[in-house]
N, C-alpha and C positions, 0 to 999 in steps of 0.2 A: 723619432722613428716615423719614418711615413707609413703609415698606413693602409694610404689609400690603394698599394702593392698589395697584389693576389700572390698569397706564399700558400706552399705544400712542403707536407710533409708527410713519407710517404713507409713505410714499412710492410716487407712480407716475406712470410717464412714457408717455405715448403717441405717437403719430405715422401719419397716414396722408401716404402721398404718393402723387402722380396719374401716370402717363403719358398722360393725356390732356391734350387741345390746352386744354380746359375746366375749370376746376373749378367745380362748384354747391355755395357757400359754405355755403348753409345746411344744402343735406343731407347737408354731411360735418360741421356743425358736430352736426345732429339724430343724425345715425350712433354721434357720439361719446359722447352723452350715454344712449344705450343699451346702451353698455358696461356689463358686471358692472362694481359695485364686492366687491372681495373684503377683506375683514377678518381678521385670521389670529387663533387661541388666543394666550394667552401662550404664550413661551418658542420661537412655529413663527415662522419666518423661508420668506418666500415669495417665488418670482422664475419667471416665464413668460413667453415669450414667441410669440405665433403672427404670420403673415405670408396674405395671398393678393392676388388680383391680378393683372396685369401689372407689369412694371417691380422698383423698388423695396417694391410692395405694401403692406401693413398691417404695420407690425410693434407690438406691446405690451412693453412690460416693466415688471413691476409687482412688488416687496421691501413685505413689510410684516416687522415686528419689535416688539413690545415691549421686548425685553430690551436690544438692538442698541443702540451707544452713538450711531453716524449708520449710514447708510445712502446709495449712491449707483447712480443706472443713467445710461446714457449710449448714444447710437446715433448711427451716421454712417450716410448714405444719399449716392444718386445727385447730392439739391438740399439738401444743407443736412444740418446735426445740432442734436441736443438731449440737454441733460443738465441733473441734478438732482442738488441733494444736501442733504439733510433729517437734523438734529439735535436735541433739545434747546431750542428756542432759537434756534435757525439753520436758515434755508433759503434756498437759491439756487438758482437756474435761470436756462438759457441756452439759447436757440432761435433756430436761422438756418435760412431757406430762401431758396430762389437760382429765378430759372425763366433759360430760354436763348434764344435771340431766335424762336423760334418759338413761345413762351409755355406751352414745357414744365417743369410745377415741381412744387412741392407743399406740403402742411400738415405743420408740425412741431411740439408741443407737448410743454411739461415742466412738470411742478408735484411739490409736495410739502406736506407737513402733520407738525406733532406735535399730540399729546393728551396731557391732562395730567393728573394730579388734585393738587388743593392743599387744603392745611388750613390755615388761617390763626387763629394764637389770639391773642386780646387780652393787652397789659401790664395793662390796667385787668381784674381778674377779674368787674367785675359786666356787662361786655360778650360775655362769656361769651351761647352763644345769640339774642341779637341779630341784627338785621340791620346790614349792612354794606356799605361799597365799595369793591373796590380799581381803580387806575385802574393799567393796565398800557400801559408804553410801548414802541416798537419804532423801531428805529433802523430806516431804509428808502433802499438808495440802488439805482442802476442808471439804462439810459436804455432807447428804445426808437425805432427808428427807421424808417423804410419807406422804399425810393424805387422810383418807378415803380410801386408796384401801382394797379390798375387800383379800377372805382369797384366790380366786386361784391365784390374781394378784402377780408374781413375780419378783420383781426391783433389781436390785444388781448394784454391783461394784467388779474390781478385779486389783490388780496389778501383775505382774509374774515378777520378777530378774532373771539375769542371768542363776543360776543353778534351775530357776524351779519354787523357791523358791515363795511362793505365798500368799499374802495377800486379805482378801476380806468378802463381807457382802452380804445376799439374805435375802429377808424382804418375810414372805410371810402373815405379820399382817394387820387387819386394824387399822382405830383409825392414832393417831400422833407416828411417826417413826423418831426418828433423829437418828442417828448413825454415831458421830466422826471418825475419817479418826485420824491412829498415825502419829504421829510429825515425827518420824524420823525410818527408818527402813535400815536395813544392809544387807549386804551380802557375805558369803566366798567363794570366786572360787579360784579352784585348777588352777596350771598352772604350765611354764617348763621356767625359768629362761630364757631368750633370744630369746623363740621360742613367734611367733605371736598366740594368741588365740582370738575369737569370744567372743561377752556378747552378751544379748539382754535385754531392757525390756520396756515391754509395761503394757498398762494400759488400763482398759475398762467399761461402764460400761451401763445399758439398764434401761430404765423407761417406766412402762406399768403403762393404766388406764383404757385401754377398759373390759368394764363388770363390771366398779363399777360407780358409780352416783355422782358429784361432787367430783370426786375424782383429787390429783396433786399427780407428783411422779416429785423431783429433784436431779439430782447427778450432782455437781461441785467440782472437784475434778484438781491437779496437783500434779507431782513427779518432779523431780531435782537432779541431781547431786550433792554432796556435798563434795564429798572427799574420799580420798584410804590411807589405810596404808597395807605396805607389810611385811610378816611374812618370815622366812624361813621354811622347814622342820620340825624343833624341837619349835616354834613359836614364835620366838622372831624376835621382829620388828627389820627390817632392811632399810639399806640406797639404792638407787636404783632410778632409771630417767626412764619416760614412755610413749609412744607414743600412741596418742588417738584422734579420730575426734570430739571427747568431749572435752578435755582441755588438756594439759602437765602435768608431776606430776613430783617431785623429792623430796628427802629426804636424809637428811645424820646426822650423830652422831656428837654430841660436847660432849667433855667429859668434865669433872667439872673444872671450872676453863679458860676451852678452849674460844676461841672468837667468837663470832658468823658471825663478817665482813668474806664476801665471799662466804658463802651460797648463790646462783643464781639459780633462773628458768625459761625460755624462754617460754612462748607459743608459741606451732609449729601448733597446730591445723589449718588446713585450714581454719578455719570457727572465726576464733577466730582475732585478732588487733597487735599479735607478741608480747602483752607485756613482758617486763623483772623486774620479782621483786627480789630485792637485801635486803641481811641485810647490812648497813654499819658500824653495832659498839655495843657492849655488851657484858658481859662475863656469859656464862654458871655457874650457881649456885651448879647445880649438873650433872651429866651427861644427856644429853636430845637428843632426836632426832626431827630435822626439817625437819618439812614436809611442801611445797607449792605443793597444786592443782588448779590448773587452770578449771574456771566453766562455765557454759551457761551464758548469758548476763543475768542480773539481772533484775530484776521488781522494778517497783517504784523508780528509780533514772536514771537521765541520767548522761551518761558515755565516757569516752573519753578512757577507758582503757579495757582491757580484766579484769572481777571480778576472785580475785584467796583466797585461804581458806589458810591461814598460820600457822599451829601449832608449837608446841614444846619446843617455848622461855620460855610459863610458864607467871611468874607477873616480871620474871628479864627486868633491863632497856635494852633498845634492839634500832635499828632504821631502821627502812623501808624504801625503797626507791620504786616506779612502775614508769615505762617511761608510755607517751600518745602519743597520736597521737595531734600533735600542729594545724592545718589544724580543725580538728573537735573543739578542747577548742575556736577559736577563733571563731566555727561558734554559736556554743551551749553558751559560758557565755562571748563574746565579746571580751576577753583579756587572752591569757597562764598566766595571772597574776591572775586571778581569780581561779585556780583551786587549789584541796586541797586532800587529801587522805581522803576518806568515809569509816564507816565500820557499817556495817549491822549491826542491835540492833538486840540481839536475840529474839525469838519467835514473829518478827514481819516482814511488809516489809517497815520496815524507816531505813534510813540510817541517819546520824549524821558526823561531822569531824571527823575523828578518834581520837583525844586528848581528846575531852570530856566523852570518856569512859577509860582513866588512871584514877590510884586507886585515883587521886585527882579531879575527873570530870573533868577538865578542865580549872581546879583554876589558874593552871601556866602555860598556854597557851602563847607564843608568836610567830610572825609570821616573815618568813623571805625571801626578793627575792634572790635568788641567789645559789646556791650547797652547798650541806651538808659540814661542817667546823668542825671537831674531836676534832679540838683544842679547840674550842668555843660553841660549841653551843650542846653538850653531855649533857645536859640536858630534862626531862620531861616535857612537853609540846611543846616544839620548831618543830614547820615544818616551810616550807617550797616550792617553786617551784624556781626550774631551768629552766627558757626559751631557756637557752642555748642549754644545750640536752636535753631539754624536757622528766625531770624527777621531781618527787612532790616524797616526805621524810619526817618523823614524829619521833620525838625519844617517845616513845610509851613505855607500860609498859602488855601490855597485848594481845592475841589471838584474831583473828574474822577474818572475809571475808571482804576483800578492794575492791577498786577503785577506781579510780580516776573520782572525777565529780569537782563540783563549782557552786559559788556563781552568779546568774541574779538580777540585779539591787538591790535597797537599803539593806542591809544585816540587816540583823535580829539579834536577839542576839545569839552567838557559843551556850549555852547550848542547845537552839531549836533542836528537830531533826528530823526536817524535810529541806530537801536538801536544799529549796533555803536560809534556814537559815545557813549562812554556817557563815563568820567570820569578827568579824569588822575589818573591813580595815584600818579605821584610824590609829589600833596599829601598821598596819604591819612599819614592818622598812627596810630601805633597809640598803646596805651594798657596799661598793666598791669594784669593782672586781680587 
């Protein structure tokens, strides 16, 4: 990770709320945007908050941090709360406001943002200084919902990418209002092959109910990181390693036939656990390019390992390797014997071993203590952990987002997938070193 990059990271929450019978949507929305934006030095960590008014009043609360690994502010009022929380990679926010049958309520808003600086350098060295594209994805879920506001009451949401780029929803209906948030949304930024460039994206979003009678307005919403692939000039995807206070990324070409052992990506990220993920063994079917990205800490599993997103093997038989941190497995599932490679079940937040999603679910699972064996164990289903170097390995058949977690007290059956169901033990076998 270069360091020598000035990063931000930037979070703040606002909120006005009314005790009046009325709210005048637009001019608490114009009020809003005449807020200081405050920006802090590195290494200054900033949080204020003022109030006036009647009632519940104006309250602010606004952290900014560079150095800060996340950041969170959070406030409850008379009609409702909101809270944020801004990482790396991840951001979420959650806003609720309430009014009561006399149509007293108010506006609630939460956002947040990271900034970033990345360097991205080519495998091919005559790309060097060039132009370039990387397309950055973000995994995006939540919903958003209103009932009963009225027609001036205006609620929204918004996300902004890098170049600008902007998604987002203003309700200004009464009645029931749901409005889906997309699963997944992209982004192409220009850049110069070697040289450091900035991204930003935040996300925001405000819920009003003052001036309608029984009315709720809710926005729970999150963005995440999910992955980069890099183009050149004429757009064809290329090999290239990347520096990021979000995660590490690299990627490189196997051509048909070619082996996949040796492919490696390091997490440099400050904020991230150093891990290293490895192919140890597979052959390329047709020509493919691998890509690992390294991502924010994941939700809904614990983890001993940096989450990283692996593409490009395709369904050929392939085998993974991720180092942990040995100190955390012993504190989290008791024993470095317990742990196992997870991978995130799509469109949801459950993780599973990773074998029981090969094209055989996990028919031909078997488990092994000790370091990956080419000569023996190049088989489908077969993992593993190494105590030694504290690395966990799966011969795998398929793409997804890893890490390394494991199994707490009595195991459940492998197909479950839900974490602590991780793997019966009984089968594991050991091996002599």
């Amino acid at each position: 990770m270069n360091v020598g990059h000035r990063m931000e990271l930037r979070e703040t929450t606002f909120f006005i709320l009314s005790s009046s019978a009325r709210v005048a949507t637009a001019a608490v929305i114009a009020w809003l945007l005449l807020l200081p934006s405050h920006r802090c030095n590195a290494n200054e960590l900033n949080s204020n908050s003022t109030s006036s008014g009647g009632g519940d009043g104006v309250h602010i609360i606004n952290k900014t941090d560079a150095n800060a690994s996340s950041l969170d502010t959070s406030y409850a009022g008379s009609f409702g709360h909101a809270s944020s929380h801004a990482s790396y990679g991840s951001l979420s926010i959650d806003s609720h406001s309430t009014s009561n049958h006399d149509g007293l309520g108010g506006y609630y808003g939460a956002g947040g943002l990271w900034n970033d600086t990345i360097t991205i350098t080519p495998t091919d060295p005559s790309l060097m200084g060039k132009a370039g594209k990387a397309r950055f994805s973000y995994g995006f879920s939540g919903d958003f919902q209103l009932v009963n506001t009225g027609a001036s009451i205006a609620s929204n949401w918004d996300v902004t990418l890098p170049t600008g780029k902007g998604y987002g929803f203003t309700s200004y209906r009464g009645g029931n209002d749901i409005h889906d948030v997309p699963g997944t949304i992209t982004d192409d930024v220009s850049f110069t092959f070697g040289h450091p460039f900035s991204v930003e994206v935040s996300i925001g979003s405000g819920t009003i109910t003052g001036g309608s009678s029984d009315a709720s307005a809710d926005a729970t919403l999150a963005v995440h990181s999910s992955g980069v692939t890099v183009f050149n000039s004429t757009g064809d995807a290329v090999g290239y390693s990347m520096t990021s206070n979000v995660g590490s990324s690299a990627a490189t070409t196997v051509a048909a036939g070619g082996a996949y052992s040796g492919f490696s990506a390091t997490n440099e990220s400050p904020f991230g656990q150093g891990t290293t993920v490895q192919l140890l063994g597979g052959t390329a079917s047709v020509e493919q390019l691998l890509n690992a990205t390294f991502l924010p800490a994941p939700k809904g599993v614990p983890s001993v390992s940096d989450a990283v997103d692996v593409s490009g093997s395709g369904g050929d038989l392939h085998v993974i390797q991720l180092s942990y941190d040995p100190a955390l497995a012993v504190a989290l599932f008791g024993s470095e014997n317990n742990v196992f490679i997870a991978t995130k079940i799509d469109g949801s937040d459950s993780w599973t071993n990773t074998v029981n999603l090969d094209s055989d679910a996990g028919a031909q699972q078997h488990s092994f203590l000790g370091g990956y064996n080419a000569a023996t164990e190049f088989a489908l289903g077969n993992y593993g952990v190494d105590t030694t170097n504290h690395v966990a390995w799966a011969v795998i058949d398929h793409n997804s987002q890893y890490v390394v977690s494991g199994a707490v007290g009595v195991p459940e059956p492998a197909a479950c997938v839900v974490l602590m169901a991780a793997l019966p033990f009984a089968a594991r076998r050991r091996r002599n070193r």
